[in-house]
C-alpha positions as CSV (number, residue, x, y, z in Angstrom):
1,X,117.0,90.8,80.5
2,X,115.4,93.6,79.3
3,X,113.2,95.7,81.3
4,X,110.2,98.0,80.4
5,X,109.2,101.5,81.9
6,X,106.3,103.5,82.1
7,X,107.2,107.5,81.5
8,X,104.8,109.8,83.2
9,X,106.3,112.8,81.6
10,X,105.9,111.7,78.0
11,X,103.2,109.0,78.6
12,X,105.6,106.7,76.5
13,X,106.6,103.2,77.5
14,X,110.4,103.0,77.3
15,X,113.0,99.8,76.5
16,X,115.2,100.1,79.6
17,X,115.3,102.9,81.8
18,X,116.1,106.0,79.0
19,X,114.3,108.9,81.3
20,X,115.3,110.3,85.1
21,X,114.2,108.0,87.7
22,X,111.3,110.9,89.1
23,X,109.8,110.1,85.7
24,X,109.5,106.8,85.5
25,X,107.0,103.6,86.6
26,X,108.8,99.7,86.9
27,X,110.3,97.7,86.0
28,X,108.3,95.6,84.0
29,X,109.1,92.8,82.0
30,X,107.3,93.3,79.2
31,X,105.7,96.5,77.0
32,X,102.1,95.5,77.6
33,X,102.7,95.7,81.0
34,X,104.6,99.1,81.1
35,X,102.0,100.5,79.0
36,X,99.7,99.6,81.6
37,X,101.0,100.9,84.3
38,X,98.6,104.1,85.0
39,X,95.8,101.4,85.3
40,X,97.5,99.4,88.0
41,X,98.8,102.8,90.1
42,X,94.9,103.9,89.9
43,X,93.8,100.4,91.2
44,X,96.6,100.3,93.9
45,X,95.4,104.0,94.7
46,X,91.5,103.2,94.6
47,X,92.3,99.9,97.1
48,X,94.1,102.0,99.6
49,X,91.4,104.7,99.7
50,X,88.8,102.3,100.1
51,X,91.0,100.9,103.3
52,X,91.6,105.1,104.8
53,X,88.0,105.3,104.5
54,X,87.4,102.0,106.5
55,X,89.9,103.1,109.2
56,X,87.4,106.6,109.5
């Protein structure tokens, strides 16, 4: 099956893993997703802020 990775070096979305491991986002199992990725890492990132901030 192939697998889809989001590069955070090149902002590309790569068709199996191509890159270094330290520069890459996934699996995912399809481009759309991959390309995606930033968005889903901000809202993960916003969600557990909001969660520190309640443990304040």
């Amino acid at each position: 099956m192939t697998q889809y990775w989001y590069n955070v070096t090149t902002n590309q979305v790569e068709k199996d893993a191509q890159s270094g491991w330290k520069e890459l986002i996934g699996p995912y199992d399809s481009h759309e997703e991959a390309e995606s990725a930033l968005d889903k890492v901000r809202q993960r990132n916003d969600v557990a802020d909001a969660l520190d901030e309640d443990d304040d």
